[in-house]
C-alpha positions in Angstrom: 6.5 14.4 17.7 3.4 15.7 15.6 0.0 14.9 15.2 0.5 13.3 11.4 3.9 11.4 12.9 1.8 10.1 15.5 -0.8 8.7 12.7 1.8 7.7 11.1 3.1 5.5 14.1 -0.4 4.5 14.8 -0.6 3.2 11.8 2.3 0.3 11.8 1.2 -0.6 15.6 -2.0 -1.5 13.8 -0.2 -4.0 11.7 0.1 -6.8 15.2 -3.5 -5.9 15.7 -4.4 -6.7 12.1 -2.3 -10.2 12.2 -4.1 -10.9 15.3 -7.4 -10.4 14.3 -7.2 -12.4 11.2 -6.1 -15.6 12.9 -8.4 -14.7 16.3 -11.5 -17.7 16.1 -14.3 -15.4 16.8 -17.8 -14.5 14.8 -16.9 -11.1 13.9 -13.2 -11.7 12.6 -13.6 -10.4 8.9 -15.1 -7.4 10.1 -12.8 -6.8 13.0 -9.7 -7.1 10.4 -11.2 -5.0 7.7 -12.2 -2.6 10.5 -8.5 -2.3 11.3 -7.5 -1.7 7.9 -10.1 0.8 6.9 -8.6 3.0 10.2 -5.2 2.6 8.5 -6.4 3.4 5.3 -8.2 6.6 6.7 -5.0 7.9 9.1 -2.7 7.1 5.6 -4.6 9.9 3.9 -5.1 12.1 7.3 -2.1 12.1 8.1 -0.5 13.7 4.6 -2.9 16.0 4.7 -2.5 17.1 8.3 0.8 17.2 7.7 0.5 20.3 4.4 -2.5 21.9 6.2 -0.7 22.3 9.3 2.6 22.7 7.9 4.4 19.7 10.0 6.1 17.7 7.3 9.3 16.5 8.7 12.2 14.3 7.1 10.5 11.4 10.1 7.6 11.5 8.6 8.3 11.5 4.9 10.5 8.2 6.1 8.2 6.4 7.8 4.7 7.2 5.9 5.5 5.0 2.7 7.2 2.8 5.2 3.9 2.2 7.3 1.8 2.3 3.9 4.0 -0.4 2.4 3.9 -2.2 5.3 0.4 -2.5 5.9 -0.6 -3.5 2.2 2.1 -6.4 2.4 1.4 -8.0 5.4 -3.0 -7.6 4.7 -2.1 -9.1 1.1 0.4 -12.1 2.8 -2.7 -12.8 5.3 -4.9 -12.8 2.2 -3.2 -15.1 0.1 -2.8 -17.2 2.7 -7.2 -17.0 3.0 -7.7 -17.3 -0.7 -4.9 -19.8 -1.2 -5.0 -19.6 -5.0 -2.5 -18.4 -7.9 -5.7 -16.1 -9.4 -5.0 -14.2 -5.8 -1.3 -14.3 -5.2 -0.1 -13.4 -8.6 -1.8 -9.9 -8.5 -1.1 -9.4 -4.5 2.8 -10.7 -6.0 2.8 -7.8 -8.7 1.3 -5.4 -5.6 4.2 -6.2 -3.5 7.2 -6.3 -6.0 6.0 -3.1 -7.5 6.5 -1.9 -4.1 9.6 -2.9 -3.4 11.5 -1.5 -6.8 9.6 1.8 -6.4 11.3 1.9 -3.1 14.8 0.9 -4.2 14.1 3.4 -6.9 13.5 6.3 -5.4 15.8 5.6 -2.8 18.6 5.5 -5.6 17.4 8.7 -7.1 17.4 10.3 -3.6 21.1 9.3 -3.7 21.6 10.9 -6.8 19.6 13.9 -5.6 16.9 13.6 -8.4 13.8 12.2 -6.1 11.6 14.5 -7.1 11.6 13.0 -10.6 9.9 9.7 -9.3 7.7 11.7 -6.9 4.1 9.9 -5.7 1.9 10.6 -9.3 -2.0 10.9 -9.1 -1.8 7.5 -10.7 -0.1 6.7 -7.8 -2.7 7.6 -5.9 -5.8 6.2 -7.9 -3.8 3.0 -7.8 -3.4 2.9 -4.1 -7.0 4.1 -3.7 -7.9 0.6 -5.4 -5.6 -1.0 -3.4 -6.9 0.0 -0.7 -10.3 -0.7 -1.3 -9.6 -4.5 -3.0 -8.0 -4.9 0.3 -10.6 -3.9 2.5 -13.3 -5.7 0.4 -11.7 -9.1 0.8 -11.0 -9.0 4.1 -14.4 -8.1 4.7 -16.2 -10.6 2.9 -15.6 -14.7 3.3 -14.1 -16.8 0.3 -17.1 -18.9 0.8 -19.6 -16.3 0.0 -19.1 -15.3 -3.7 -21.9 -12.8 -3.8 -21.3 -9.2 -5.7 -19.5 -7.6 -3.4 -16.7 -10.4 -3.8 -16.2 -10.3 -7.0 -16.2 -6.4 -6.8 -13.1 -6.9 -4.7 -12.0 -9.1 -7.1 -12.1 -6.6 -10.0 -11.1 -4.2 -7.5 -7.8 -6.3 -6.9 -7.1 -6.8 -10.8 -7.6 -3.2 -11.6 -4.9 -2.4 -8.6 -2.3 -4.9 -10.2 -2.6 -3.2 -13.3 -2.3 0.4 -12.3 0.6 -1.0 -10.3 2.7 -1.8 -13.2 1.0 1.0 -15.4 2.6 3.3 -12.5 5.9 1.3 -12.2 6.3 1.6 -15.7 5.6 6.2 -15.7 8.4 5.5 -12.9 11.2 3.4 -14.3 10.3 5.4 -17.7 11.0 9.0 -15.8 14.4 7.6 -14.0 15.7 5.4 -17.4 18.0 8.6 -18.6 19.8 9.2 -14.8 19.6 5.2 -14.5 21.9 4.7 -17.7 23.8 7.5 -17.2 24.9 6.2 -14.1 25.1 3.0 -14.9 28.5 4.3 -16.6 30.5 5.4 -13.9 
């Protein structure tokens, strides 16, 4: 066990905490859950780059990170769409989490075919997941009831995610088509 494995498992015991927190009847509960998620958000990016600068990347970790990541963005976006309870919410959080779930099988398939490195994390990748992350944050810090900047911010912040989701999904399936059909042959 390392120090960005340890994040890393940090990280998906956070996702009870966050569940509980949303549905906990107290004062403070928006801030308390996007508290949460900020710290997940944080040990997500501390823990990569622990992980180069102290050279302790391990096959456990490169499992488990997108794991914990995918993880946490699902279940905050299922606790969301059960706040916002609207299809202007749950179509982009949809697109969010079904773009997650291909490029998972994806890679996972070219893995198998020991061409992973040709759908490897893009910096669209990461622009996209830093506006996920934010989007998330921003709405479960501020209350459907008060539509003030900062909400529809979030908004905009949510929308821009969904479409740098399939922009990315698209650079993806695009850079896998040619192993794809040629192994959709044998």
């Amino acid at each position: 066990m390392n120090i960005p494995n340890a994040l890393t498992l940090f990280r998906i015991a956070l996702i009870p905490v966050l569940v509980v927190l949303f549905y906990w009847p107290a004062a403070h509960t928006y801030f308390l859950t996007a508290a949460v998620f900020a710290v997940a958000a944080v040990t997500d990016w501390l823990d990569g780059y622990l992980a180069r600068k102290l050279g302790q990347s391990t096959p456990l970790g490169a499992f488990l990170d997108p794991v914990a990541d995918k993880l946490m963005v699902a279940v905050a976006l299922a606790l969301l769409i059960e706040r916002y309870d609207a299809s202007w919410f749950t179509v982009p959080a949809i697109i969010i989490i079904g773009r997650e779930i291909v490029i998972s099988a994806l890679r996972e398939w070219m893995a198998e075919l020991g061409k992973r490195t040709s759908v490897a994390v893009s910096y669209l990748g990461k622009i996209k997941t830093t506006m996920q992350m934010v989007a998330i944050f921003g709405l479960l810090l501020v209350s459907p009831e008060h539509q003030g900047l900062l909400y529809y911010a979030n908004i905009i912040c949510l929308y821009t995610a969904a479409l740098l989701t399939l922009w990315s999904m698209l650079i993806y399936l695009h850079a896998a088509w040619p192993d794809l059909r040629d192994t959709a042959g044998d």
